[in-house]
Backbone bond lengths (Angstrom), bond angles and torsions (degrees), N, CA, C in turn:
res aa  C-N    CA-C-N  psi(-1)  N-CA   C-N-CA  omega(-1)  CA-C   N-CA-C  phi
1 X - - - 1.464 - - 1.526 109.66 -
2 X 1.490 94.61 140.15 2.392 98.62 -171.29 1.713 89.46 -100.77
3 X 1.210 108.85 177.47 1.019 112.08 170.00 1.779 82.21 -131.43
4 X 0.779 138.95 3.70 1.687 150.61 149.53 1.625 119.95 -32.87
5 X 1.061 125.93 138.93 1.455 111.03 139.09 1.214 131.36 -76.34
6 X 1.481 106.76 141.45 1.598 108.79 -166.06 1.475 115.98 -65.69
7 X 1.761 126.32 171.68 1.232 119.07 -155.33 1.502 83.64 -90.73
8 X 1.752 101.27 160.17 1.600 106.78 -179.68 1.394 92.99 -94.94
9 X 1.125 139.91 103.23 1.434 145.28 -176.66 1.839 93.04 -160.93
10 X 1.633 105.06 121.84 1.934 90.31 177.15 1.511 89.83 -98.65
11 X 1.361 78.79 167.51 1.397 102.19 -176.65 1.280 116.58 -72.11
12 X 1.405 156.83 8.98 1.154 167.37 -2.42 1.213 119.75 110.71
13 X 1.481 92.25 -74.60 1.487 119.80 -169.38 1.608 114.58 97.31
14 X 1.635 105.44 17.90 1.154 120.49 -179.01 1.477 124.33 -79.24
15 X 1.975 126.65 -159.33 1.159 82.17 154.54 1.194 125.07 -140.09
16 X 1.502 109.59 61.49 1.392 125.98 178.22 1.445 95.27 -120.03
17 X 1.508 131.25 134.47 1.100 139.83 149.41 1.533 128.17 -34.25
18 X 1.241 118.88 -11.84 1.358 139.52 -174.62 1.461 115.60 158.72
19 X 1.676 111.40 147.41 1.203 107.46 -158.80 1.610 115.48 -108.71
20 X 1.736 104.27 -12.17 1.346 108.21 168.52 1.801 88.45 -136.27
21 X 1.592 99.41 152.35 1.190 126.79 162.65 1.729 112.15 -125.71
22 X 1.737 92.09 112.90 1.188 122.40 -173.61 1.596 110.30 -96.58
23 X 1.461 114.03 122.11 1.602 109.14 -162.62 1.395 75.77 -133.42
24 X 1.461 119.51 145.80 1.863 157.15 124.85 1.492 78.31 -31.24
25 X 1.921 108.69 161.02 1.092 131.38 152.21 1.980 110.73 -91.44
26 X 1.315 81.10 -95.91 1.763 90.22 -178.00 1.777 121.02 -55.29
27 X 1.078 87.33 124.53 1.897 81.31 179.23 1.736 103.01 106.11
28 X 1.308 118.01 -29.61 1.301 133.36 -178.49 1.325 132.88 -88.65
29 X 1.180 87.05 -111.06 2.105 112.96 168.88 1.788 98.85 -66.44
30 X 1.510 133.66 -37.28 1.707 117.58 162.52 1.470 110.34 -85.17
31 X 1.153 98.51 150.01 1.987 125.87 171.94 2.147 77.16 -65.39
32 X 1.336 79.55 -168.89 1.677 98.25 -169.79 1.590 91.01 -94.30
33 X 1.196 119.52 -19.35 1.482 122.62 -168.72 1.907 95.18 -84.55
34 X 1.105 122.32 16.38 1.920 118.02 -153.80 1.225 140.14 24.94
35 X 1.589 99.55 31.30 1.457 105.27 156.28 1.534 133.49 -109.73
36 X 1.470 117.23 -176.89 1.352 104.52 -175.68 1.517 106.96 -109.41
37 X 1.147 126.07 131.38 1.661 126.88 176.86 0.892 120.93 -39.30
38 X 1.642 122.53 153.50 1.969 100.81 165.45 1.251 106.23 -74.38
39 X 1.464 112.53 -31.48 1.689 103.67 -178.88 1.371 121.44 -55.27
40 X 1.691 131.82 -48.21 1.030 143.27 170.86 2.067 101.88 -53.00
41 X 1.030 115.09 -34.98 1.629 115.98 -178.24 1.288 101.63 -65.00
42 X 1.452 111.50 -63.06 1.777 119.33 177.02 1.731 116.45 -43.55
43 X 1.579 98.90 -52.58 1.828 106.41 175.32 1.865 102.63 -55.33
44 X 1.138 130.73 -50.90 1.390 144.97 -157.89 1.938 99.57 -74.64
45 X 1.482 102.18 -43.58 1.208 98.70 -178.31 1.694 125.46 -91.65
46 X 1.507 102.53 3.21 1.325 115.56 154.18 1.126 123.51 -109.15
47 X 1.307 147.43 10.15 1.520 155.40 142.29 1.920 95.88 -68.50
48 X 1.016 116.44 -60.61 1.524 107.39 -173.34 1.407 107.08 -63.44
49 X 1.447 136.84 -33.46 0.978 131.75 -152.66 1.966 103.39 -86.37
50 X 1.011 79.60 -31.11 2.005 97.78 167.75 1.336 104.70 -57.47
51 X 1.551 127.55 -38.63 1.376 117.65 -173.16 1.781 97.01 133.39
52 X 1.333 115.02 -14.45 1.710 100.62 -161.04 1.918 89.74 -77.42
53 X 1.411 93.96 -171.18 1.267 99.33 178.80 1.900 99.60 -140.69
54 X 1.599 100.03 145.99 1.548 116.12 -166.06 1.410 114.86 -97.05
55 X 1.723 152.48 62.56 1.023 125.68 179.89 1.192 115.65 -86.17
56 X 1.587 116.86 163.74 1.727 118.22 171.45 1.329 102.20 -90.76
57 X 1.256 120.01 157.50 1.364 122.75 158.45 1.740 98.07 -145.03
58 X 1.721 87.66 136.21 1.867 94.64 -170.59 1.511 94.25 -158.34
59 X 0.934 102.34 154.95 1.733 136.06 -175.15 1.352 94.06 -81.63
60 X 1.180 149.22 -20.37 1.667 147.43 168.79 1.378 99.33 -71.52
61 X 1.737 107.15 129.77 1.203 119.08 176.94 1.800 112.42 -54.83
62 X 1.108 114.33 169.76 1.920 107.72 165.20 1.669 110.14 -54.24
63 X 1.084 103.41 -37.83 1.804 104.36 -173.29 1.137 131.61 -60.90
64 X 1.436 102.21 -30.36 1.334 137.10 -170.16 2.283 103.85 -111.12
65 X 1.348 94.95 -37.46 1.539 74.00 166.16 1.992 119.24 -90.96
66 X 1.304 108.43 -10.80 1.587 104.28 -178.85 1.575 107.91 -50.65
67 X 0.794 110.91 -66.04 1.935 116.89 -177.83 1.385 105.73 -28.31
68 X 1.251 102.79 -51.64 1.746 97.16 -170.26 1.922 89.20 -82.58
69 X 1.014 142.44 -47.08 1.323 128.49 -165.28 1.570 104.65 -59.95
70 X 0.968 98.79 -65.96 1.842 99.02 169.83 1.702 117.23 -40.94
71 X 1.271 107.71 -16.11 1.330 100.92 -172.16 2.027 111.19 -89.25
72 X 1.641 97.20 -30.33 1.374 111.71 -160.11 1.453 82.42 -88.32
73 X 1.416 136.35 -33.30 1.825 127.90 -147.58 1.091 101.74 99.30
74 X 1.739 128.78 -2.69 1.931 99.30 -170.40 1.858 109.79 -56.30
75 X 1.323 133.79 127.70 1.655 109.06 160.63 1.519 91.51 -122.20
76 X 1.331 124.28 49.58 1.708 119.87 173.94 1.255 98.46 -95.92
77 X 1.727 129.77 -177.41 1.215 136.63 -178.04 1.834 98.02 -85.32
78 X 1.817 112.60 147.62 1.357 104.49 -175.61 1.239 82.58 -132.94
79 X 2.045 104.76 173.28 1.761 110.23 -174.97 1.766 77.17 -116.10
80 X 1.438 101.99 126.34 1.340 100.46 -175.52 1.796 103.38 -114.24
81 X 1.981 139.31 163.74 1.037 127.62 163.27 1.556 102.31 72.49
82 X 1.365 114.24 47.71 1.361 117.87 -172.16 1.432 132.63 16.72
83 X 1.521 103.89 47.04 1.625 114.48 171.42 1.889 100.68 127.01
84 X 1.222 137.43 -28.20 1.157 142.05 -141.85 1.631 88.78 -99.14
85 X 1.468 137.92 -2.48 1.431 101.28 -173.53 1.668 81.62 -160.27
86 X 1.549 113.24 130.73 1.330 133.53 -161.50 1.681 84.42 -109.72
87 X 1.462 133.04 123.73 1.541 134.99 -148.41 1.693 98.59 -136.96
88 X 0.935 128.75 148.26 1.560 139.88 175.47 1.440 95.52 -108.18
89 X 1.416 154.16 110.07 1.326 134.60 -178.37 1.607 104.79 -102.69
90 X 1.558 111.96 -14.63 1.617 105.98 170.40 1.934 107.56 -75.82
91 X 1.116 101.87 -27.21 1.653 98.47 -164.11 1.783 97.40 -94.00
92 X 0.876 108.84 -27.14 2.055 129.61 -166.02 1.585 112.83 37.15
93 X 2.005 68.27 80.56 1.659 89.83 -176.77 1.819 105.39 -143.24
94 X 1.097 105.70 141.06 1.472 103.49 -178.10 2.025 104.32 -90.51
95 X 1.334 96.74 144.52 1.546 117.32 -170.64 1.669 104.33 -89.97
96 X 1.593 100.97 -40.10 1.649 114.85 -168.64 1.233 103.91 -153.30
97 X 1.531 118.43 140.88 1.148 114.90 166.54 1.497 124.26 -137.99
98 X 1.454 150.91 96.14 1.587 141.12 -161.48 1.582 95.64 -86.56
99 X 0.983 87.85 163.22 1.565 120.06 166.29 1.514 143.50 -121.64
100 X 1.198 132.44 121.80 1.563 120.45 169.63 1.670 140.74 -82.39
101 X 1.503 91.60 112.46 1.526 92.55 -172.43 1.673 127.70 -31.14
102 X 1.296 100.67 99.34 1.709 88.90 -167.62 1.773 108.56 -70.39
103 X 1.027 133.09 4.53 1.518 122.26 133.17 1.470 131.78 -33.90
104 X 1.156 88.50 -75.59 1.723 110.78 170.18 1.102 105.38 -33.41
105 X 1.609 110.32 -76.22 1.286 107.42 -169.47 1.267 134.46 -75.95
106 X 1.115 99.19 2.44 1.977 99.21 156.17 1.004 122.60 -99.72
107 X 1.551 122.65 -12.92 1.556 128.18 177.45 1.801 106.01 -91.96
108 X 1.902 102.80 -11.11 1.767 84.75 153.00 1.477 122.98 -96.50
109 X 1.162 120.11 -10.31 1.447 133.78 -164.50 1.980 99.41 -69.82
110 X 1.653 88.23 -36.87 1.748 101.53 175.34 1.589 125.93 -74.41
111 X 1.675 98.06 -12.65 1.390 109.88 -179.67 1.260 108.51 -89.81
112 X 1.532 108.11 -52.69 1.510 116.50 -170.34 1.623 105.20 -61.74
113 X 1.578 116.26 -46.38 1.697 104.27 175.81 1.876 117.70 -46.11
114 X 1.405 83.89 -31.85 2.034 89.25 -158.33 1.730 82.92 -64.96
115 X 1.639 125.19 -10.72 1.473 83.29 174.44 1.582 102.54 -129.20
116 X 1.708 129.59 4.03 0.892 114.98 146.61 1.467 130.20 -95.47
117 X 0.938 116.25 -2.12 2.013 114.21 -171.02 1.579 90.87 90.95
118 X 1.423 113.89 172.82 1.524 126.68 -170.57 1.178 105.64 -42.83
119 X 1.377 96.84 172.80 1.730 112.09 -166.29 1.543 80.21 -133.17
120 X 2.001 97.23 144.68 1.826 93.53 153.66 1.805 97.52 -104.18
121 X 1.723 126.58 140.77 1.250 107.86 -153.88 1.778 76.36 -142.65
122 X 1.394 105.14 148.42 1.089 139.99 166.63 1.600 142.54 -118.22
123 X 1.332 124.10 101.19 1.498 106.42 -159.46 2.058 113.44 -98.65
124 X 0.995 108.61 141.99 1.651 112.94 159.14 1.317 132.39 -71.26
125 X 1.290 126.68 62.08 1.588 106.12 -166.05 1.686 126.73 -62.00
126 X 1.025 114.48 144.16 1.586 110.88 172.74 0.993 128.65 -63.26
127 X 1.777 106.55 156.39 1.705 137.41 175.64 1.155 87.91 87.69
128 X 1.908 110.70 -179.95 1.250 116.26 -171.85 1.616 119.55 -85.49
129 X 1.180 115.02 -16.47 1.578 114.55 150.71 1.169 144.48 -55.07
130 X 1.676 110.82 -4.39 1.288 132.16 -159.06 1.592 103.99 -71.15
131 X 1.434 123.64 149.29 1.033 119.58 140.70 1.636 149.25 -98.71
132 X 1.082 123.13 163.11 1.805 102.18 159.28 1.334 111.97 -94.45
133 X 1.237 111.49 154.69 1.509 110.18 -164.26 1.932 74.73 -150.31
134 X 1.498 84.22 130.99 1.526 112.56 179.55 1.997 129.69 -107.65
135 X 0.999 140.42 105.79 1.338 159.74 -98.47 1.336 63.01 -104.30
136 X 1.624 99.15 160.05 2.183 102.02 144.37 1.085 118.92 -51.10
137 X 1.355 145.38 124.02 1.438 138.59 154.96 1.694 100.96 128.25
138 X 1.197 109.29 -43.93 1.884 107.92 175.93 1.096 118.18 -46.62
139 X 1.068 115.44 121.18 1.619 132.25 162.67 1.492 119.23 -102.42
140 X 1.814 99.76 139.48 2.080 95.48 177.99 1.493 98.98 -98.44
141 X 1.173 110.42 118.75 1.907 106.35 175.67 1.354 97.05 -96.87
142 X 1.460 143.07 -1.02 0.805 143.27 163.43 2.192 147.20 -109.60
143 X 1.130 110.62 99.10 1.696 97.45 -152.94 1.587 101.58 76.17
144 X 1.374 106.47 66.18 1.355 105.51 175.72 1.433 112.11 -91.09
145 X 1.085 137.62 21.02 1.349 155.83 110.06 1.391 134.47 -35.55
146 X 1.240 107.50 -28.64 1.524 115.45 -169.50 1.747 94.16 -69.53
147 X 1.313 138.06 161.69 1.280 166.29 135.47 1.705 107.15 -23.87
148 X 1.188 103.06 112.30 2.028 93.94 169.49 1.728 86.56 -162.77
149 X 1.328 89.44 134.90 1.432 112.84 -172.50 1.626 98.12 -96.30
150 X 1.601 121.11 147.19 1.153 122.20 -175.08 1.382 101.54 -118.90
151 X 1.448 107.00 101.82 1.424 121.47 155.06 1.521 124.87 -84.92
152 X 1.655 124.36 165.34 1.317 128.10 146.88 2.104 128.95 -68.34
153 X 1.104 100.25 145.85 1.443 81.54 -174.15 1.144 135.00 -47.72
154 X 1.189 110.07 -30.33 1.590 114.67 174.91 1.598 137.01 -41.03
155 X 1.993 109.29 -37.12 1.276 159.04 172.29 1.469 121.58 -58.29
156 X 1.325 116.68 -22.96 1.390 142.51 -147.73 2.089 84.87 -92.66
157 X 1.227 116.63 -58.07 1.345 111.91 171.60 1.396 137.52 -94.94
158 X 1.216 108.79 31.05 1.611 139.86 159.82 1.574 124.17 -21.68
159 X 1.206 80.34 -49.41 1.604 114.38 -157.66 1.521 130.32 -136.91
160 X 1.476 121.13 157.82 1.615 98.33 -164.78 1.738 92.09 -60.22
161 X 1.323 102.03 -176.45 1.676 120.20 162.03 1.249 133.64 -124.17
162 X 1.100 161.37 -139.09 1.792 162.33 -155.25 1.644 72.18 178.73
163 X 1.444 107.90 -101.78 1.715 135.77 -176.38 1.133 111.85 -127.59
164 X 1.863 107.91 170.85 1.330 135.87 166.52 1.316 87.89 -107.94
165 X 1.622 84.46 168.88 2.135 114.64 -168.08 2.080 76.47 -139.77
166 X 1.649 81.39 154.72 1.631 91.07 175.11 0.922 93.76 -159.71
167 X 1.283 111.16 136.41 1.740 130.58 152.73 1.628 112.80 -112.22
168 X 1.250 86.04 172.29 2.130 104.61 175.28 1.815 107.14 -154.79
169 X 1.182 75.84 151.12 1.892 82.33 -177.43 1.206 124.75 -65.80
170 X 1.458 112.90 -12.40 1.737 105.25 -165.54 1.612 86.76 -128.45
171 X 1.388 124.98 -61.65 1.457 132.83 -130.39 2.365 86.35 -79.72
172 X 1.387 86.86 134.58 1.656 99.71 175.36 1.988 110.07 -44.02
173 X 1.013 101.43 -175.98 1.852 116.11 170.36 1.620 90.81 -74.58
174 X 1.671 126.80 -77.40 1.188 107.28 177.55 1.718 141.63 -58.90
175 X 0.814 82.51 -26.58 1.783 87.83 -177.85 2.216 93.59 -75.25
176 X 1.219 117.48 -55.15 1.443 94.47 169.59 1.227 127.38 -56.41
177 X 1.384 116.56 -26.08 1.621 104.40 171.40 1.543 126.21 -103.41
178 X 1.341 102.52 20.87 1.429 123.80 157.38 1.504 115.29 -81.06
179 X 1.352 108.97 -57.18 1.675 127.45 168.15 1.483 125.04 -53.26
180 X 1.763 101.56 -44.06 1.484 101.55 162.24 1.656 121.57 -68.80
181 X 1.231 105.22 -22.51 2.339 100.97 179.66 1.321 83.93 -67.41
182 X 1.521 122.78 -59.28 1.695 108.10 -141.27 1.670 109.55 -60.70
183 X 1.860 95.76 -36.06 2.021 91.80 -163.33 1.362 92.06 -77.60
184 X 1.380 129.96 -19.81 2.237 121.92 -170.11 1.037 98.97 -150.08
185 X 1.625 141.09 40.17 1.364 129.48 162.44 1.718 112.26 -76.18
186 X 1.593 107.90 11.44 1.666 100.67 -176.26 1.195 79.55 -107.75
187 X 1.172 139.07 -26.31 1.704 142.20 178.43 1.813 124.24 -58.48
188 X 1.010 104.38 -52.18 1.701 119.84 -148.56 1.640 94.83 -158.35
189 X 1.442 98.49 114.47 2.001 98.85 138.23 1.269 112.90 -32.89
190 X 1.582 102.38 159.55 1.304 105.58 -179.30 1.641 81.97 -159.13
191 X 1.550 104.16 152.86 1.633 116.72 -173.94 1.302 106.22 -175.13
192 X 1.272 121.30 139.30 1.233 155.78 168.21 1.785 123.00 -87.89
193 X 1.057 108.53 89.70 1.440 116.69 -143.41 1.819 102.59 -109.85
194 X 1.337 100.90 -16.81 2.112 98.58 -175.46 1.640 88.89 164.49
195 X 1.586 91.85 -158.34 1.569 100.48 -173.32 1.303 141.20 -84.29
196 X 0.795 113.22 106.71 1.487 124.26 -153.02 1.980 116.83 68.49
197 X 1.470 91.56 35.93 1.861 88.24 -175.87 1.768 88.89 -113.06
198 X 1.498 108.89 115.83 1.714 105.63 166.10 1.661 79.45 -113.94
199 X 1.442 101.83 156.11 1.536 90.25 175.66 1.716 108.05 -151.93
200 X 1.431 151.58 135.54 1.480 141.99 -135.03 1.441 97.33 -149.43
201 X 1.634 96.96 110.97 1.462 123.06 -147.76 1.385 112.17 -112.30
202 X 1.541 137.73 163.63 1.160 115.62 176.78 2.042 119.03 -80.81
203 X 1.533 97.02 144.61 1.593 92.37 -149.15 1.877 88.45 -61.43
204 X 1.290 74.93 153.19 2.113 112.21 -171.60 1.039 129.02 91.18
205 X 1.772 113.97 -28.17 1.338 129.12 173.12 1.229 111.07 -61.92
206 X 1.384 100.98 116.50 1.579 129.66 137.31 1.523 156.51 -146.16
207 X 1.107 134.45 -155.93 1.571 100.27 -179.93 1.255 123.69 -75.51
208 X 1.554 110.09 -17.66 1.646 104.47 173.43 1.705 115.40 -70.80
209 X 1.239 103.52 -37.62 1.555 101.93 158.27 1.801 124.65 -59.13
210 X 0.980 136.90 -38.06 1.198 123.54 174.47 1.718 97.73 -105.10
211 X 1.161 145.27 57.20 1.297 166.73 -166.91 1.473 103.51 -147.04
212 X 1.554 110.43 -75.69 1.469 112.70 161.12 1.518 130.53 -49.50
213 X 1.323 135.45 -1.88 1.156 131.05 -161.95 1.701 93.75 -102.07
214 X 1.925 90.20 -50.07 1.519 95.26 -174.11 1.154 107.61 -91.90
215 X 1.690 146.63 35.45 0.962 113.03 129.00 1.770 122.19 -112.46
216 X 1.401 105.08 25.38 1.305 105.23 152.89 1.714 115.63 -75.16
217 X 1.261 113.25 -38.31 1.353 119.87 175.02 1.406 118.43 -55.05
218 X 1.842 116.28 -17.96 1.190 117.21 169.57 1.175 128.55 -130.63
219 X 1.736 97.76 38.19 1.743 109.67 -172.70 1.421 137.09 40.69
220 X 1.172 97.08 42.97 1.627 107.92 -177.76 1.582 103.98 -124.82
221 X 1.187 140.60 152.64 1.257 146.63 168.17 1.991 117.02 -117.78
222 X 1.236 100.27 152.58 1.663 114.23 174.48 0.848 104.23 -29.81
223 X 1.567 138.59 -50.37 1.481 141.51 -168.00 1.755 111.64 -61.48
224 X 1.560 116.58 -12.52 1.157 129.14 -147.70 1.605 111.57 -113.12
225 X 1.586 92.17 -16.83 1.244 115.30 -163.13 1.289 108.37 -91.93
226 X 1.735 137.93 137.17 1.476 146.91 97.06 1.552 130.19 -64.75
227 X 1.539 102.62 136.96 1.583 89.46 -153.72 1.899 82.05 -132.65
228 X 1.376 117.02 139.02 1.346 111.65 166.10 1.758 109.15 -106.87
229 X 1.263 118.97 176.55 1.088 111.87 177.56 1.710 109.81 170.67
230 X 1.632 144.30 166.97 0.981 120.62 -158.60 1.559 94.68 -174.38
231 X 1.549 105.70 31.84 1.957 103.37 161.05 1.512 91.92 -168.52
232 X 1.337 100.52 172.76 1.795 125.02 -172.98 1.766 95.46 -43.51
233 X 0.707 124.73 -49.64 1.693 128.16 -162.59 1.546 114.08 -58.93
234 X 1.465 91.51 -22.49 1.686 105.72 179.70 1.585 114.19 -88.91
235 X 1.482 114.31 5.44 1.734 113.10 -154.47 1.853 89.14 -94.11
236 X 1.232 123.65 -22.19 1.309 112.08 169.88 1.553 128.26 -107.33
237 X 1.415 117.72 19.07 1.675 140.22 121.67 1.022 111.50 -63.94
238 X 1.234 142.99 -33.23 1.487 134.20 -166.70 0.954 107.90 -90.52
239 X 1.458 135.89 -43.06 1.864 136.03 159.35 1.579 109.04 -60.38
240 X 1.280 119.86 -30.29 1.720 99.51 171.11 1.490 115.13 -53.73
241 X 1.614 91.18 -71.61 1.714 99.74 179.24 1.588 146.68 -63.20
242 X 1.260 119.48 131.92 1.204 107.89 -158.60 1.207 131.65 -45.85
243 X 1.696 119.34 -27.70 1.756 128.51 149.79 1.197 111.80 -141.82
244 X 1.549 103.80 153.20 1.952 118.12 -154.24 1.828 62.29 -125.35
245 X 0.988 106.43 141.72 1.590 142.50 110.74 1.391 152.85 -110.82
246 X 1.595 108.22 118.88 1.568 114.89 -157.86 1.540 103.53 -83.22
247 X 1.248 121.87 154.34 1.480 138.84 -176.82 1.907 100.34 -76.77
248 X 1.358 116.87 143.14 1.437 110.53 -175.98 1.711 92.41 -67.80
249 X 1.099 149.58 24.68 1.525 129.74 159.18 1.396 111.10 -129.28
250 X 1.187 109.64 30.98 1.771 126.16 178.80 1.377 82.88 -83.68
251 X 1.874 81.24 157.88 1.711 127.59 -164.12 1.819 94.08 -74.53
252 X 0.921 104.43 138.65 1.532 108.43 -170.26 1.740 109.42 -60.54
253 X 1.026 122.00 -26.82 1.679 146.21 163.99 1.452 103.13 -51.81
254 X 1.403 126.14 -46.67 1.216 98.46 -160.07 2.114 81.14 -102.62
255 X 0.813 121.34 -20.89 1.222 124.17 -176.58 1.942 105.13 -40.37
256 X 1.273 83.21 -67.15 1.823 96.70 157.30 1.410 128.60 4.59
257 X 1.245 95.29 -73.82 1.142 130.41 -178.28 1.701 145.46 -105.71
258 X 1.254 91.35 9.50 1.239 114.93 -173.05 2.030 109.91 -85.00
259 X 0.873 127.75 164.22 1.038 125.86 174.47 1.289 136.36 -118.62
260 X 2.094 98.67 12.66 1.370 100.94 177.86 1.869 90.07 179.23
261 X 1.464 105.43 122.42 1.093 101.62 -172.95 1.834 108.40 -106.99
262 X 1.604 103.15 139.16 1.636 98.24 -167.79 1.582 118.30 -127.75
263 X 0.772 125.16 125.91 1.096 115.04 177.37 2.199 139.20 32.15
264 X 1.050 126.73 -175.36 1.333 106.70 150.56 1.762 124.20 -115.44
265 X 1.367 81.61 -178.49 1.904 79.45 -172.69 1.599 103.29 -71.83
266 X 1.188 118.10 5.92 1.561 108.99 -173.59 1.450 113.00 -124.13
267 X 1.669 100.29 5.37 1.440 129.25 164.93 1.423 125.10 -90.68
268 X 0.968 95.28 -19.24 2.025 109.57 -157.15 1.346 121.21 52.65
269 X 1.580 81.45 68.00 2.194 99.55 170.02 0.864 130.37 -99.24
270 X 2.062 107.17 14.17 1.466 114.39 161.94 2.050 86.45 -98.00
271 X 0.876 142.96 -44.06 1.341 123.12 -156.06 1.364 99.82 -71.10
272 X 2.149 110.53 -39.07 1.657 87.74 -167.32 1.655 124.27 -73.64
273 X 1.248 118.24 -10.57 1.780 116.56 140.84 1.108 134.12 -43.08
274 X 1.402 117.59 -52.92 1.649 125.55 159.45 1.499 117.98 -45.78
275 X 1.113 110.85 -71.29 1.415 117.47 165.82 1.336 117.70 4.83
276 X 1.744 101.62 -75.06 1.218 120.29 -167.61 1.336 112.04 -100.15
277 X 1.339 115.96 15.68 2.097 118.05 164.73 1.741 93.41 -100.14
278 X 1.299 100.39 -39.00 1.596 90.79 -158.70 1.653 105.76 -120.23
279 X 1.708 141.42 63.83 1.100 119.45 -169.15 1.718 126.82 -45.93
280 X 0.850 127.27 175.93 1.609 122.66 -169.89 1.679 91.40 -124.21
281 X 1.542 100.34 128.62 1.559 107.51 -160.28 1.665 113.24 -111.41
């Protein structure tokens, strides 16, 4: 792992250094405040202007990421719901959408309690009408602005789903989503996505899976790819693409594994990579 920016040489032998630039939302491509820099706009709008191409990929459902896309200008295609929903954000229309067996996912919610004690649980429902609907006890520590409807537990499987979110009163973000693989990791994904976000996905789904879908949709391949990103959810984007670089306030997990560590999101350590793949002429 560099703490460098990577060499502008594509992998190709082409002559773009890379042909898609794959950015995380939260933790990433936004400051802590959820916006995007001008510097990071300027870096973003000279990588595209070279020819590369910019998608987001974020663990926020479409419903929940439009507001902020509409807010920045994104209208490119995004991987929204950590892999489960392939998104048009100029047209605001979904391309793909999976679902979680709400069987499943209540027959892990019953496993994982039998070995942590209650869950506070939160569900995503599907398409772009969907809501979140929040258990007794769930809390959003994150975009505490965002929309969450307060249901009783019962309510939570109503409706199709994307995912569940889970919390617990005592046990950390990792240690619950350590506890959740072992009691239903043959059941449900499981991912660690920010603060206080554990979230129980359909099993295989993740962002490199709905990453890969859409960039067949835009003729680009893994080989083509730089991908940034800056928590556990990002560690299987980072093995698709040919180099992950983690944000200096990434989850020590994906840090790991990353292949180039940059700056922070409140630094602009996605532009100062850009910078130096794509100068602005």
């Amino acid at each position: 792992m560099s703490t460098t920016s990577p060499s502008p040489v594509s992998p190709d032998g082409g002559d773009l250094p890379y042909r898609l630039v794959a950015t995380d939302l939260d933790g990433t491509l936004l400051t802590s405040g959820e916006t995007v820099s001008e510097r990071t706009r300027a870096a973003l709008a000279a990588a595209t202007g070279a020819g590369a191409l910019h998608i987001i990929v974020t663990g926020r459902s479409a419903v929940w990421a439009r507001p902020v896309f509409d807010e920045i200008g994104y209208t490119g295609i995004a991987v929204c719901g950590q892999g489960a929903q392939v998104y048009d954000a100029g047209a605001h229309k979904l391309l793909t959408s999976l679902t979680l067996d709400r069987r499943l996912a209540a027959l892990a919610i019953e496993k994982i309690e039998a070995e942590t004690g209650p869950l506070a649980i939160a569900a995503n429902q599907d398409g772009l009408d969907g809501q979140v609907l929040a258990g007794p006890g769930y809390e959003l520590l994150i975009g505490s602005d965002l929309p969450v409807v307060r249901v009783d537990r019962g309510g939570l499987y109503d409706s199709p789903l994307s995912k569940l979110y889970i919390q617990h009163h005592a046990l950390t973000d990792d240690a619950l989503a350590e506890a959740a693989r072992r009691a239903a990791g043959d059941l449900v994904g499981v991912v660690m996505a920010g603060a206080g976000v554990v979230e129980l996905l359909p099993l295989g789904l993740s962002k490199a899976t709905g990453l890969a879908v859409a960039a067949r949709r835009l003729g680009v391949r893994a080989a083509d790819t730089i991908a940034f990103g800056d928590m556990p959810n990002d560690v299987p984007m980072f093995g698709w693409a040919a180099h992950g670089v983690a944000m200096a306030n990434a989850h020590e997990e994906l840090l790991a594994v990353a292949d180039t560590v940059t700056t922070s999101n409140d630094e602009d350590g996605v532009a100062a990579v850009l910078e130096h793949l794509y100068p602005q002429r």
